[in-house]
Phi, psi and omega in degrees: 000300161340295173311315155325269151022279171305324181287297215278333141327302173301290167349286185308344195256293183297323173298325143359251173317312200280319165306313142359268160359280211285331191271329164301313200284332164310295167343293174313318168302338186256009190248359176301109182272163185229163169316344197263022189272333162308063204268167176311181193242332200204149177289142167111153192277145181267153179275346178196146194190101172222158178305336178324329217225152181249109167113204216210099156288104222230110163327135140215136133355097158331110181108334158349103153327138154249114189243147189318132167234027191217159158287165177118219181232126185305118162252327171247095191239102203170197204272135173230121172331312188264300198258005175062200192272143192209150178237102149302136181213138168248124197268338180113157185066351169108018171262153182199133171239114136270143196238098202272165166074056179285180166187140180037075178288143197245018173215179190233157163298138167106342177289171160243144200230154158219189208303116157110336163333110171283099170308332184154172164256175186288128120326158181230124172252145162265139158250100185320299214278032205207336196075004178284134167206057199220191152292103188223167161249141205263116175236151182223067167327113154264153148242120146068231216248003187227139191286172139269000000 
């Protein structure tokens, strides 16, 4: 009778956990991101996207709100050698977006931005190596240590 007993607890117990089990990994499957959730940041066709270059270059208006198209937490906001003032965002998950050819940035390292959140305007970086010589915004996906 004991033995009954014990059997039926244990049983109840391993099914348990294996109901756990099953609900973490779903979870875990459904928060798994892919590249396209990661649309442009601004309307309009891009001006320029070559193997050259890590990202994507977008026509705008001097003076453009640019705004956040992802949630998450600002790591970097500041001057980049290349990009004119550029905003990082850690998207979560081993994901990172940057937004280059800034101006008046409206976050700090370390804020939480969420969707539509305004980062800062558009600025005019000239890109020499590229031929751009106009005003655009520089956008980039990373996962982990490689663009997208």
């Amino acid at each position: 009778m004991k033995f009954i007993k014990l059997r039926r607890r244990i049983t109840f117990l391993v099914l348990g956990l294996f109901f756990l089990a099953v609900c973490a990994f779903l979870a875990g499957a459904q928060q798994k991101r892919t590249v396209e959730e990661f649309t442009s940041p601004v309307a309009g066709a891009p001006i320029l996207k070559t193997h050259l270059q890590m990202g994507t270059d977008y026509a705008q208006a001097e003076g453009a709100v640019i705004r956040s198209n992802m949630k998450g937490q600002v790591i970097y906001a500041g001057s980049d050698p290349v990009l004119g003032e550029k905003v990082v965002i850690d998207c979560f998950e081993g994901w990172r977006v940057v937004y280059g050819g800034l101006t008046n940035l409206r976050v700090k390292a370390g804020d939480q931005v969420d969707i539509n959140k305004a980062i800062g305007q558009i600025g005019y970086y000239p890109n020499a190596n590229e031929g751009i010589n106009r005003p655009h915004l520089h956008y980039e996906v990373w996962q982990r240590d490689a663009t997208k």
